[in-house]
Each structure stands twice: as structure tokens, then as C-alpha cells.
C-alpha angles and dihedrals in degrees: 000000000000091000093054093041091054100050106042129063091215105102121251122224120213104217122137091017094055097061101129131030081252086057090046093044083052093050091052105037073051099052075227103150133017095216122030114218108208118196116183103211088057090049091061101243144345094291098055096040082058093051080055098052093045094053089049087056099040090056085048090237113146112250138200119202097213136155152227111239092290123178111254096272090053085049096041082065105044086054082053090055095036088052090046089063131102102201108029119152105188133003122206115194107137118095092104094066089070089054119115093211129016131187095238122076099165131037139351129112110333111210111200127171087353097306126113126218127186126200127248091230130109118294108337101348092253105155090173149005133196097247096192080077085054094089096016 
């Protein structure tokens, strides 16, 4: 991946091999991918995603916060740490939005003509959840 990203002018995107802050430190150190692609469920959480982030910053590579056709309380939270970053270039945080049922029925980011907003209340924002998905 370093080899191609060094001898063509089309830019590289860092995804499945940039899954912990350790794989993000590597692309860079490698000069691997142009653009890192972190994904928060692939991370692991909200902390090392950030680490990921930070290392991606740090490095000064473009980033996307993005996911990987999360239920809307795994999205509500990737708009939250997209929306915590300062370079971002691009957020992801809609495949809830093509299910057919979702475990929140009240609450959580609300994504409307492409643009994510997040609610001011406690923790993501989830006022309620249809508890008969809990044990599906």
C-alpha cells in the first residue's frame, strides 16, 4: 500500500488496515495512505477512535469519520465523534436511516437533508428504545 500510494497521484485511502490507533501510527510512519478512514466501531470505542483521530492530525493526513451500517445509537455516536473533530474532512453516520426496524424510537442524532444534528441531552441524546429488539 505504501508502494502504490507513493507512485500514483490518485489519493489512497487508509480503511481495513486502519482499524486501531497502532494500525494508523503504522500508515503514517509508512507514508501508506494519503486519507485515513476511521470507523469507530473498528477502533474498538469512542477513546481509540479519538487516538486515531489524534494521530491522523497530528501527522497532518486528511481523515473521514465514517461507519459500518450501525443501528442509529451506534450512528448517534459516530456523528458525536465526528462532530468532536477538528479536521475532519468528511462524517458518515447514516445507514440507519435504509433499516427496516431500529431499536430507537425516540431520540438520538436526527440527520435531515445530509446534515447531522445531535441533541443537547444527556449522553446521546436516546429517550427511548423498543425493548422487545433487546433479546431478537
Amino acid at each position: 500500500m505504501a508502494y502504490v500510494t507513493q507512485h500514483t497521484s490518485i489519493p489512497i485511502i487508509a480503511d481495513e488496515c486502519a482499524r486501531t490507533p497502532r494500525n494508523v501510527y503504522d500508515v503514517v510512519k509508512n507514508r501508506a495512505a494519503d486519507i485515513i478512514n476511521v470507523k469507530l466501531t473498528k477502533a474498538g470505542g469512542l477513546h481509540p477512535a479519538k487516538q486515531c483521530i489524534a494521530i491522523a492530525e497530528a501527522a497532518n493526513i486528511p481523515y473521514i469519520v465514517d461507519e459500518i451500517n450501525e443501528m442509529h445509537i451506534c450512528n448517534t455516536a459516530v456523528a458525536h465523534l465526528a462532530m468532536s473533530a477538528k479536521q475532519i474532512v468528511y462524517g458518515g453516520c447514516t445507514c440507519h436511516l435504509i433499516l427496516e426496524k431500529d431499536i430507537v424510537k425516540k431520540g438520538g442524532g436526527v440527520v435531515e437533508g445530509g446534515v447531522a444534528t445531535l441533541s443537547d441531552a444527556p449522553g446521546l441524546g436516546i429517550q427511548e428504545i423498543d425493548e422487545s429488539m433487546l433479546f431478537e
